[in-house]
Residue frames as qw, qx, qy, qz and C-alpha x, y, z in Angstrom:
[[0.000, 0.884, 0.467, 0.000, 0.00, 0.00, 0.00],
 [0.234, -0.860, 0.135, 0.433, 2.90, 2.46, 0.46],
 [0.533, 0.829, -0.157, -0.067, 4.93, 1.26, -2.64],
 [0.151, 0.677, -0.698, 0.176, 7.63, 0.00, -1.04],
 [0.911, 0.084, 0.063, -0.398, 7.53, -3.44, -1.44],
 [0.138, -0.736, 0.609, 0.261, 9.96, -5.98, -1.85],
 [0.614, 0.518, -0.524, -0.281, 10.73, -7.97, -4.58],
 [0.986, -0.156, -0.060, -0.022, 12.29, -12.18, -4.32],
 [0.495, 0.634, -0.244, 0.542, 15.72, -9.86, -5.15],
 [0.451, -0.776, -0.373, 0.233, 15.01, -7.91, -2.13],
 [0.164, -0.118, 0.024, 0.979, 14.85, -4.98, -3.56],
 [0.185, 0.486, 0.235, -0.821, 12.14, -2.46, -4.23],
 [0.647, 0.672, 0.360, -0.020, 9.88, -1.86, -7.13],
 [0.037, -0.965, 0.205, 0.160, 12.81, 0.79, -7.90],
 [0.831, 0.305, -0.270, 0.379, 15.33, -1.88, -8.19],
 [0.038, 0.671, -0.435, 0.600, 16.80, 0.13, -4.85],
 [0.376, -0.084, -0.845, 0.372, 17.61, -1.94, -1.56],
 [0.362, -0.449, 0.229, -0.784, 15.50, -1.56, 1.43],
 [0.151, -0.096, 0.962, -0.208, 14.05, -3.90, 3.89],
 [0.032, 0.265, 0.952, 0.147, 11.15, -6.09, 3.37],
 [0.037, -0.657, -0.738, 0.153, 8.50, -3.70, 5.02],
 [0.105, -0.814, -0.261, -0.509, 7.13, -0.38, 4.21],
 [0.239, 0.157, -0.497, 0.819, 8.60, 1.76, 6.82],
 [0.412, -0.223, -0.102, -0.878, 5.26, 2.88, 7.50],
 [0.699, -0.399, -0.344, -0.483, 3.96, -0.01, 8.87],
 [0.022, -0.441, 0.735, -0.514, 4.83, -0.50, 12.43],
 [0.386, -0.138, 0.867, -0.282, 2.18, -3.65, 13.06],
 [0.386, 0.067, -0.753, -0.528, 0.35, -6.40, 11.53],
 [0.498, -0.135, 0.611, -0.600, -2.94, -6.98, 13.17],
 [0.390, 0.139, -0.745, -0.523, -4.67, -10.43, 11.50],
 [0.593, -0.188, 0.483, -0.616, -7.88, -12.02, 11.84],
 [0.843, 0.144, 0.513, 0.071, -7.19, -15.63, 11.16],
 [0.270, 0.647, -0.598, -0.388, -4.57, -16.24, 7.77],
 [0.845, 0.371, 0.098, -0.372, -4.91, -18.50, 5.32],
 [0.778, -0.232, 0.419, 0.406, -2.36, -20.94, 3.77],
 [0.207, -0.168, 0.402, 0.876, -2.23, -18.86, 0.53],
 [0.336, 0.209, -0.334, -0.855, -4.13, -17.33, -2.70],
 [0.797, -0.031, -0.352, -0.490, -5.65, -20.96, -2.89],
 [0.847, -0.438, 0.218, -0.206, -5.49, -24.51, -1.44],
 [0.865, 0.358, -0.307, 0.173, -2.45, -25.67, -3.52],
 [0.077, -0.823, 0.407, -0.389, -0.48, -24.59, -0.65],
 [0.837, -0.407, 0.116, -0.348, -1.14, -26.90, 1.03],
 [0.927, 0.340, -0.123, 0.101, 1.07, -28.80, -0.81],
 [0.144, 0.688, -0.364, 0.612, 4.24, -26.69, 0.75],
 [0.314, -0.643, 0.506, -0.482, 3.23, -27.70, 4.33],
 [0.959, 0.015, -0.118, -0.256, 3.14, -31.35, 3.75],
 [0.017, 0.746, -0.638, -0.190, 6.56, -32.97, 4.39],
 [0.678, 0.041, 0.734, -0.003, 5.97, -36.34, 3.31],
 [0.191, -0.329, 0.710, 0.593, 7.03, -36.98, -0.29],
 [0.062, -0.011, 0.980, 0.190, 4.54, -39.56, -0.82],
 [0.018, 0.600, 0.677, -0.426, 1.96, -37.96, 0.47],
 [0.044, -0.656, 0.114, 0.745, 2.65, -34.99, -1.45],
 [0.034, 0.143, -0.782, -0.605, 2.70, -36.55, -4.45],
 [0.011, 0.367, 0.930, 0.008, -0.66, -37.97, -3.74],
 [0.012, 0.606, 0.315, -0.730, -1.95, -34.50, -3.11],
 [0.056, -0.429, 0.431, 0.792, -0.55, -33.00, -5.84],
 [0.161, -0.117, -0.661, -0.724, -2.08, -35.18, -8.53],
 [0.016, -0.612, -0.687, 0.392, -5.75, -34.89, -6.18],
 [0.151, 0.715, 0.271, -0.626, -5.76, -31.43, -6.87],
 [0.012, -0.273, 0.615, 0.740, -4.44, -31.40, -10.62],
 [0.067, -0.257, -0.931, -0.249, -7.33, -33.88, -11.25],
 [0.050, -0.680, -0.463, 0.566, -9.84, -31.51, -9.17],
 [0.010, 0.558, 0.019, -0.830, -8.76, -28.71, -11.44],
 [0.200, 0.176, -0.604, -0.751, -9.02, -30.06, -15.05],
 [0.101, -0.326, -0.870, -0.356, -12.45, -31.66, -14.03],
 [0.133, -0.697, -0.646, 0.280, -13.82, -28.66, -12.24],
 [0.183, -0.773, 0.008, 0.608, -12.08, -25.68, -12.72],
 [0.034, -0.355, 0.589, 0.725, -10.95, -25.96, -15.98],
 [0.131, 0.307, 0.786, 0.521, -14.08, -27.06, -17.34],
 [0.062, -0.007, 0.161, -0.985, -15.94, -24.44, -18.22],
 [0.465, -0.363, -0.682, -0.432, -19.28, -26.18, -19.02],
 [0.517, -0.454, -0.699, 0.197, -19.76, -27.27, -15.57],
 [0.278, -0.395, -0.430, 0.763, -19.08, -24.15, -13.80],
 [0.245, -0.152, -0.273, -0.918, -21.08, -21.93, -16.39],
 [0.466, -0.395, -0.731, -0.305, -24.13, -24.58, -14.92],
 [0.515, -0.475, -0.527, 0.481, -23.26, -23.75, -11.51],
 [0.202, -0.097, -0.125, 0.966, -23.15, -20.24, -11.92],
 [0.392, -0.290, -0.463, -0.740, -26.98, -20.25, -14.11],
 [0.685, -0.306, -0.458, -0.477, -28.55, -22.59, -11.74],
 [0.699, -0.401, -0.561, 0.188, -27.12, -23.50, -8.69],
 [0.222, -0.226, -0.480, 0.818, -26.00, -19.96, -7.19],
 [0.314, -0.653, -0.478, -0.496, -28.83, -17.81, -5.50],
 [0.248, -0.562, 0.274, -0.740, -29.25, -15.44, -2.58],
 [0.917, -0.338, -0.018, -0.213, -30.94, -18.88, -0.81],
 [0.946, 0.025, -0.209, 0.245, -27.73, -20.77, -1.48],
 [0.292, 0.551, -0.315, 0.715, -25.34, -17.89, -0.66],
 [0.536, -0.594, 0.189, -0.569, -27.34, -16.74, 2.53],
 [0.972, -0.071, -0.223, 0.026, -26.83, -20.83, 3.43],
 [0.757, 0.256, -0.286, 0.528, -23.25, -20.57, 3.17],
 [0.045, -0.561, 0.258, -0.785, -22.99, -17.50, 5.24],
 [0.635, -0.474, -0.022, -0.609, -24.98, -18.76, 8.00],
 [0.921, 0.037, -0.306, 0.239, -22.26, -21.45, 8.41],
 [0.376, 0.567, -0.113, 0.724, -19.88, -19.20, 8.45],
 [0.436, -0.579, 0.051, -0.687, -22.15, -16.99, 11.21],
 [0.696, -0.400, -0.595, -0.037, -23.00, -20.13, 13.46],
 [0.455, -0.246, -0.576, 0.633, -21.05, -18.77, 16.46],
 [0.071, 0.398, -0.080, 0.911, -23.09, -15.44, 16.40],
 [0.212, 0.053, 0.731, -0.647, -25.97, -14.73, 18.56],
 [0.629, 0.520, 0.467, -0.340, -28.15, -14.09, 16.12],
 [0.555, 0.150, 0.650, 0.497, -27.02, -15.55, 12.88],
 [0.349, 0.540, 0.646, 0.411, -29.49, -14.12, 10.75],
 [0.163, 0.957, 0.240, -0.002, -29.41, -10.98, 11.59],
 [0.057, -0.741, 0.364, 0.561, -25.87, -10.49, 11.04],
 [0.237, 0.033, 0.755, 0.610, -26.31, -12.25, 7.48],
 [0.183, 0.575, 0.400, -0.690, -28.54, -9.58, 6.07],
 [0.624, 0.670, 0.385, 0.118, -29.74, -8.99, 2.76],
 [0.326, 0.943, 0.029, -0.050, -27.09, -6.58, 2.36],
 [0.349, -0.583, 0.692, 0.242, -24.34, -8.92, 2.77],
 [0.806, 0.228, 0.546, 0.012, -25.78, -11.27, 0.71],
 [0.453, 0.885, 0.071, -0.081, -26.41, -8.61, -2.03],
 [0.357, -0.860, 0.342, 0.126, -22.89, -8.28, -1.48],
 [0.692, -0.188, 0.695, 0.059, -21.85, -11.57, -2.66],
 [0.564, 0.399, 0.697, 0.190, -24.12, -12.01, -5.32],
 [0.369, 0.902, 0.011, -0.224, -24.48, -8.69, -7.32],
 [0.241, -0.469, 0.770, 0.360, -20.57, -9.37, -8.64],
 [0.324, 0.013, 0.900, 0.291, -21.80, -12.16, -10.30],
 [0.375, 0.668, 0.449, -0.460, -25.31, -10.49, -10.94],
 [0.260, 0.891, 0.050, -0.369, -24.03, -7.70, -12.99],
 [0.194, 0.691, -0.515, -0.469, -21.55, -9.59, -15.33],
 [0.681, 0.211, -0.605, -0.354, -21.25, -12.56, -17.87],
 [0.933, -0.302, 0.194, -0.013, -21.35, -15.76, -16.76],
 [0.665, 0.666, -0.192, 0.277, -18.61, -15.71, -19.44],
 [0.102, 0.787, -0.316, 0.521, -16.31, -13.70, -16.66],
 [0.666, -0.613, 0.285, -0.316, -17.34, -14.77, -13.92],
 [0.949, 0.314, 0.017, 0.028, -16.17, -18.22, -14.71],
 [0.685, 0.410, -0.260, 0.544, -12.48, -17.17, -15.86],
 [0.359, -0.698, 0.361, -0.504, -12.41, -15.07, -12.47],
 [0.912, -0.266, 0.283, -0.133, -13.22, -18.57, -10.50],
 [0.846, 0.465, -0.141, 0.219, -10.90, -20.34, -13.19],
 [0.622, 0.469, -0.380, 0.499, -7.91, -18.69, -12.14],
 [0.376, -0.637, 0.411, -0.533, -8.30, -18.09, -8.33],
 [0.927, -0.227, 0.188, -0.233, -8.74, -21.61, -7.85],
 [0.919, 0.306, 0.105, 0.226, -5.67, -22.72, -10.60],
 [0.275, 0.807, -0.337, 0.399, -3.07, -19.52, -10.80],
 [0.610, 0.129, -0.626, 0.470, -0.19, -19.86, -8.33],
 [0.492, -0.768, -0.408, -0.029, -0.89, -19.31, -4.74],
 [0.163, -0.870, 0.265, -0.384, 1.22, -16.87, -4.10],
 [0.447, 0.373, -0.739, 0.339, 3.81, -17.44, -0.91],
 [0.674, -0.537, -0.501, -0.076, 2.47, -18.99, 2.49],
 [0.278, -0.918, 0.012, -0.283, 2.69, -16.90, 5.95],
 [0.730, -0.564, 0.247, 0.297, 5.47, -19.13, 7.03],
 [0.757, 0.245, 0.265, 0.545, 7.44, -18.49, 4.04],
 [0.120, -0.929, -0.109, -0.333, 6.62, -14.59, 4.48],
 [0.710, -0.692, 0.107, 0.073, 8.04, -15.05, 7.83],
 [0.830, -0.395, 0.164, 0.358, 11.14, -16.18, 6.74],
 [0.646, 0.287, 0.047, 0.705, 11.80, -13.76, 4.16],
 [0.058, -0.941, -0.101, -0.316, 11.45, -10.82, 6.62],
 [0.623, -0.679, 0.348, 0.169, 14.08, -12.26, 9.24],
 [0.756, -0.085, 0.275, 0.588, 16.35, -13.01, 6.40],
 [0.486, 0.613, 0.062, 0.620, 16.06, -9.43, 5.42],
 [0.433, -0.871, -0.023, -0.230, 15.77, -8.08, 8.57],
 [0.733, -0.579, 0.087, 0.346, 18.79, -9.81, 9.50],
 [0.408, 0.560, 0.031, 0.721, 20.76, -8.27, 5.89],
 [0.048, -0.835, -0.065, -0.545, 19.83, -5.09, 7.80],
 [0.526, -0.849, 0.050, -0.015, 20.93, -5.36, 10.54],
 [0.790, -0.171, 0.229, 0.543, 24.42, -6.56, 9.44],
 [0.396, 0.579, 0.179, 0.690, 24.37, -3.46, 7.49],
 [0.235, -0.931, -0.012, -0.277, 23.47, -1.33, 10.41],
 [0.709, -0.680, 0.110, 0.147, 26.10, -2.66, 12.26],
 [0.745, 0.044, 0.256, 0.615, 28.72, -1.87, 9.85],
 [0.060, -0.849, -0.111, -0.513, 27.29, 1.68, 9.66],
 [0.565, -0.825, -0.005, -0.017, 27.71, 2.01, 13.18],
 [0.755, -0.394, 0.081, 0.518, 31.45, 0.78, 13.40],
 [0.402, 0.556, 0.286, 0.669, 32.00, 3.37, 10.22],
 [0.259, -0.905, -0.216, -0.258, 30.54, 5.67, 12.24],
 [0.590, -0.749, 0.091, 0.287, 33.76, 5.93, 14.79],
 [0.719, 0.280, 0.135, 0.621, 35.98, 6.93, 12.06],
 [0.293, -0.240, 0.047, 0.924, 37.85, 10.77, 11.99],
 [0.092, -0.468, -0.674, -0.564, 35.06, 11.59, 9.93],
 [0.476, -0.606, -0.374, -0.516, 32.45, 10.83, 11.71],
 [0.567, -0.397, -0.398, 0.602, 33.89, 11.85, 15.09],
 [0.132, 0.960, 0.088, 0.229, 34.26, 15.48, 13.69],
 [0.626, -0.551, 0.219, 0.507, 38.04, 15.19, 14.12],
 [0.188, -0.158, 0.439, 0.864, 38.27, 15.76, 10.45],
 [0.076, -0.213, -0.688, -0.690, 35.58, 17.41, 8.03],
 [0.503, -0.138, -0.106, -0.847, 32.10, 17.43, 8.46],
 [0.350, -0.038, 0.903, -0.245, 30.52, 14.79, 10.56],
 [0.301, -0.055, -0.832, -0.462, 28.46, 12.14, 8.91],
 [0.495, -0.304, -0.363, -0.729, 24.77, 11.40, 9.78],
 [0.480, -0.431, 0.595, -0.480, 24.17, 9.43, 12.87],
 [0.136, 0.181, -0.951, -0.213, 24.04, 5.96, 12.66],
 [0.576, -0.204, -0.300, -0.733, 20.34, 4.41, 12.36],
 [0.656, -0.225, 0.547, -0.469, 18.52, 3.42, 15.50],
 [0.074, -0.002, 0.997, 0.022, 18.65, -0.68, 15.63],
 [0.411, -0.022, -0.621, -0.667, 15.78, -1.84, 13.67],
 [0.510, -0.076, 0.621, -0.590, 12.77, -2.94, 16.22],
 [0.022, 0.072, 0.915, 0.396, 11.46, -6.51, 14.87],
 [0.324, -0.221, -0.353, -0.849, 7.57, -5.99, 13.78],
 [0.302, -0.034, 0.751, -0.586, 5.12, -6.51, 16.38],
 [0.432, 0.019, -0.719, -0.544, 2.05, -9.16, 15.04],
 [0.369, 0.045, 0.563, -0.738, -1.29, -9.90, 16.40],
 [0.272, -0.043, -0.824, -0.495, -3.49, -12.29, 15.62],
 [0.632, 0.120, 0.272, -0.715, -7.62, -12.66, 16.35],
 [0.202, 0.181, -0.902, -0.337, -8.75, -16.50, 15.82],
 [0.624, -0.196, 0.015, -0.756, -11.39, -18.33, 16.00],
 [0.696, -0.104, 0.590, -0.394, -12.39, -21.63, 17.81],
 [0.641, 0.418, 0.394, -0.509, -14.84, -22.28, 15.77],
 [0.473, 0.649, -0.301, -0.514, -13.16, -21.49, 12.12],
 [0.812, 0.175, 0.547, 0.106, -13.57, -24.83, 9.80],
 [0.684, 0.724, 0.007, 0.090, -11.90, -22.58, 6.93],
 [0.452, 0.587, -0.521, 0.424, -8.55, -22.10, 8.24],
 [0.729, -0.590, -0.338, -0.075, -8.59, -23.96, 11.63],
 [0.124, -0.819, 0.541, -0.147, -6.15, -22.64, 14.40],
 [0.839, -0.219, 0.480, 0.132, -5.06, -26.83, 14.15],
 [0.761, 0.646, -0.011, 0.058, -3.98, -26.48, 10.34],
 [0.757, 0.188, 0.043, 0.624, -0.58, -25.53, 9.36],
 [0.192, 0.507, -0.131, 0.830, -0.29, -21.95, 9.35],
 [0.462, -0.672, -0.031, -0.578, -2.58, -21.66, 12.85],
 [0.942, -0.085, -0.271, 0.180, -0.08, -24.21, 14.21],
 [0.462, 0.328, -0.159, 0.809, 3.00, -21.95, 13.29],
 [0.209, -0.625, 0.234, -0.714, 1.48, -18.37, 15.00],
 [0.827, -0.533, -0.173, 0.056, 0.32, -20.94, 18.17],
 [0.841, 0.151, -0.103, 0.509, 4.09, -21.84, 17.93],
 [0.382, 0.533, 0.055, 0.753, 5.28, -18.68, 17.52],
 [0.472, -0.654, -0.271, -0.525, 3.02, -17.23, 20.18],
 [0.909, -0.388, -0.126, -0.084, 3.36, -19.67, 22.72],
 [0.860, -0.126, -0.217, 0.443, 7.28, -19.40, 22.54],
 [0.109, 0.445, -0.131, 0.879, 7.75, -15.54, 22.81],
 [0.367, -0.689, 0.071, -0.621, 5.37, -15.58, 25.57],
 [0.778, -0.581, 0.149, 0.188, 7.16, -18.30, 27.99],
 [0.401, -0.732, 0.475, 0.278, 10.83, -16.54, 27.09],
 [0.901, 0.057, 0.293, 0.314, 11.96, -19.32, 24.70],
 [0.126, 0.731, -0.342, -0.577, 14.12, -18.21, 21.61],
 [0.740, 0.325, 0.495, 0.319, 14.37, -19.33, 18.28],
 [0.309, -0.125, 0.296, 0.895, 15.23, -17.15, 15.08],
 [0.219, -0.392, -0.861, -0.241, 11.66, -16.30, 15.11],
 [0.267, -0.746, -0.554, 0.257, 9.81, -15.22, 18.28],
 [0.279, -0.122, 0.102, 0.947, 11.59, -11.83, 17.50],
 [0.128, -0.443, -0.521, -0.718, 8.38, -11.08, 15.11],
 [0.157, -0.018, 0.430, -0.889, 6.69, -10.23, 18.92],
 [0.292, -0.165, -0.870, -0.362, 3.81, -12.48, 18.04],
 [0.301, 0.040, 0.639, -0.707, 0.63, -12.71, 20.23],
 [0.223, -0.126, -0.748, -0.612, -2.75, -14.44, 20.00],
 [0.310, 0.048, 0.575, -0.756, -5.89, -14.49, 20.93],
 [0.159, -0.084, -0.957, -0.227, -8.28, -17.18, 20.49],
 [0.394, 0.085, 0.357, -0.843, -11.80, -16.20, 20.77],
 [0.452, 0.239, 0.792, -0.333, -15.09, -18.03, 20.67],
 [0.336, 0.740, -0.152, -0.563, -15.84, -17.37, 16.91],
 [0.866, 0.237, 0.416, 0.148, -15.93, -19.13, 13.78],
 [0.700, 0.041, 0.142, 0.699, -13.88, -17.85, 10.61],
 [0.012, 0.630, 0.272, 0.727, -15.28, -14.03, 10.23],
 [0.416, -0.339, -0.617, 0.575, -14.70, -13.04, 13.57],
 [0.186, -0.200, -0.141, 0.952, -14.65, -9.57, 13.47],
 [0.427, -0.271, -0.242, -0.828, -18.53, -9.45, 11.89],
 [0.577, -0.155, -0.801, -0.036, -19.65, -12.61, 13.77],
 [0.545, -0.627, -0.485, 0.272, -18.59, -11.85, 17.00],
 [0.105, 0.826, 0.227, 0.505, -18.18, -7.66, 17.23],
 [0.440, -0.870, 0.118, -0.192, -17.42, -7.07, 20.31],
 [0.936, -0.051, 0.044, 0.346, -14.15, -9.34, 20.07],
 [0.601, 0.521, 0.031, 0.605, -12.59, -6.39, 18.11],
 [0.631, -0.733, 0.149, 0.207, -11.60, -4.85, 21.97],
 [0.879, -0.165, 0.198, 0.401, -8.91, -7.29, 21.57],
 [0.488, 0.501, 0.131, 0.703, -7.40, -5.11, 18.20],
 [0.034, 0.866, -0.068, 0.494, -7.79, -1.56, 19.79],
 [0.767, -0.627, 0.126, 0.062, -6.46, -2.84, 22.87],
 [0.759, -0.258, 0.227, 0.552, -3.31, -4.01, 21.47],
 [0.458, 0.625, 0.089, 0.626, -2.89, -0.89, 19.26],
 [0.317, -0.923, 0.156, -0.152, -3.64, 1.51, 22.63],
 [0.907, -0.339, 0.141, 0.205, -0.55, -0.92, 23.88],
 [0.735, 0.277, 0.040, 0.617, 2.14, 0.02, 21.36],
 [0.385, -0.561, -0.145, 0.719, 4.47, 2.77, 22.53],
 [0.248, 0.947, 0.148, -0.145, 4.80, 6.09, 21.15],
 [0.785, 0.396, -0.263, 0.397, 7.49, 7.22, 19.19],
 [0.630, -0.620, 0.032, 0.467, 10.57, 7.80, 21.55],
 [0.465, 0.845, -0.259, -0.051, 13.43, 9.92, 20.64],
 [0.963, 0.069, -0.039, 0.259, 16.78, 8.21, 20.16],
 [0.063, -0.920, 0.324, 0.210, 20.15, 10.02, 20.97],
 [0.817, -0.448, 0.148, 0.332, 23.23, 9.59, 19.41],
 [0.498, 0.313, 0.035, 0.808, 26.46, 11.05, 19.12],
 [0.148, 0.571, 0.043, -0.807, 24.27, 14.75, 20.51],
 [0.289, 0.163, -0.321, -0.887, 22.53, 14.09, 17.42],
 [0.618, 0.113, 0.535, -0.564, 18.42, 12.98, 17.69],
 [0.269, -0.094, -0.786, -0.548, 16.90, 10.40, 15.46],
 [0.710, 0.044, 0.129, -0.691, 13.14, 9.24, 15.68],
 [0.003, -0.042, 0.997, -0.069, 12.61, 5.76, 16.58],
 [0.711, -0.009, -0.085, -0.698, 9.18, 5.00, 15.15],
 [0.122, 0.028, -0.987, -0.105, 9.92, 0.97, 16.00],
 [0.074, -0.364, -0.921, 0.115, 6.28, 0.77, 17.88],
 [0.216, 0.388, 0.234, -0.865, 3.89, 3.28, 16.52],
 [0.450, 0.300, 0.834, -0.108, 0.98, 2.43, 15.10],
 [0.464, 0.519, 0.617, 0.367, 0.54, 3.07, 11.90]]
C-alpha cells in the first residue's frame, strides 16, 4: 500500500535496496490467515514426499475436471447460485453469532451475489478459473522467513554503519561529521484474532499451528530465530469471520494498538533520530 515493497531480489519496485517492510507499517494486526491465494499450498506444508505426491495429482485432477471445465461451472453459476444458497453458506460461516441471521442480512448477501449479478457468466467463470488454478502466491510461514532473512541483511548493514561511524570523519576530528548511525531496527510486532470455531482455516492447520508456535514461545521466554516477530494471540469463541460474527471481540485489536508505545526519541552522538519501532501506523 505504500509502494515500497519488496521484490524475491530484495529490492524495491525501484530496483533500490530496502528492507522487506514499508517503513510505515509499524504492526500487523490479523484475523485468522490462510495458507495462501488458494489450497495448492497446502502442498508446501506437507513434508511427506509420498503424500505430497498424492496431493498434488488430487488437486491437478480436481482442477481439469472442475475448474478448468468451463461447461460445468457456467451450470453452476446459471442454476445453482442464489441469494438462498449464498445466505446458506454464510450462516455457516455466522453459526457462532448470537443471532445468525441478523448479522447475514440482505445486504451482505447482495454483497456476494451482485458481482456475479451484474456480469457474464462468461467472466465470472475465468475469475473462478484462475483463483482456484493460478499460483498461490507465498504462504505466511514463508513470508516469515523472508522478513528475518532481510531483517537480519539489515541489521548486518546497520552494524557496519555504526562501526564506520567511529571513524575521523564521523567523530568530527576531520571534516564534516556524517549522519548518525540508524537506531537498531525494532522486529515488527504481530497480532493475531482466531477463532475456535473457524472450519476454513482452523487454528489446528498448518499456518494456525506456526502463529500458536510462535506465540506460545515468545510468551514463555523461549528463543528461536523467530519469536523476535513479537507475536501474540488471541483465540476467541468465533468461527472464521470473527470480526462481523462476534463484534465485540474487536476490543482485543484496539487494545493491542492503545498498547504500542509512542514514538521515543533516540540520541546519538548529541545528534536525535526518531525511533518509530512501535507506533501504530
Amino acid at each position: 500500500a505504500t509502494g515500497d515493497w519488496s521484490t524475491d531480489k530484495g529490492t524495491t519496485k525501484n530496483n533500490s535496496q530496502a528492507p522487506f517492510l514499508p517503513s510505515k507499517v509499524q504492526g500487523l494486526c490479523l484475523y485468522n490467515c490462510g495458507v495462501g491465494m488458494n489450497s495448492r499450498n497446502i502442498l508446501k506444508t506437507v513434508s511427506q514426499e509420498w503424500l505430497k505426491s498424492i496431493l498434488k495429482v488430487v488437486f491437478d485432477l480436481f482442477d481439469r475436471l472442475v475448474f478448468d471445465n468451463k461447461s460445468l461451472l457456467t451450470y453452476v453459476i446459471d442454476y445453482q447460485v442464489s441469494k438462498d444458497a449464498i445466505r446458506n453458506a454464510l450462516l455457516n460461516l455466522y453459526s457462532c453469532a448470537d443471532d445468525p441471521k441478523s448479522r447475514v442480512n440482505d445486504e451482505l448477501v447482495d454483497s456476494f451475489i451482485d458481482p456475479v449479478l451484474d456480469d457474464s457468466t462468461e467472466n465470472v467463470v475465468e475469475v473462478l478459473r484462475q483463483i482456484y488454478t493460478n499460483d498461490a502466491g507465498k504462504t505466511p510461514m514463508e513470508f516469515h522467513e523472508q522478513y528475518f532473512t532481510n531483517q537480519e541483511n539489515d541489521q548486518d548493514e546497520q552494524t557496519s554503519s555504526s562501526a564506520s561511524s567511529l571513524s575521523p570523519w564521523n567523530l568530527g576530528l576531520v571534516g564534516l561529521p556524517k549522519s548518525a548511525p540508524t537506531p537498531k531496527r525494532q522486529p515488527l510486532p504481530i497480532h493475531l484474532i482466531w477463532g475456535d470455531k473457524d472450519t476454513v482455516t482452523p487454528l489446528d492447520g498448518p499456518v494456525g499451528k506456526f502463529y500458536y508456535d510462535l506465540a506460545t514461545t515468545a510468551n514463555s521466554g523461549g528463543s528461536n530465530k523467530q519469536t523476535s516477530a513479537d507475536v501474540s494471540l488471541q483465540v476467541i469463541r468465533a468461527g472464521h469471520i470473527p470480526f462481523d460474527e462476534r463484534p465485540e471481540f474487536n476490543e482485543g485489536l484496539i487494545a493491542w494498538l492503545e498498547q504500542l508505545s509512542l514514538p521515543k526519541m533516540v540520541k546519538y552522538q548529541d545528534q536525535t533520530a526518531w525511533s518509530r519501532s512501535r507506533w501504530p501506523f
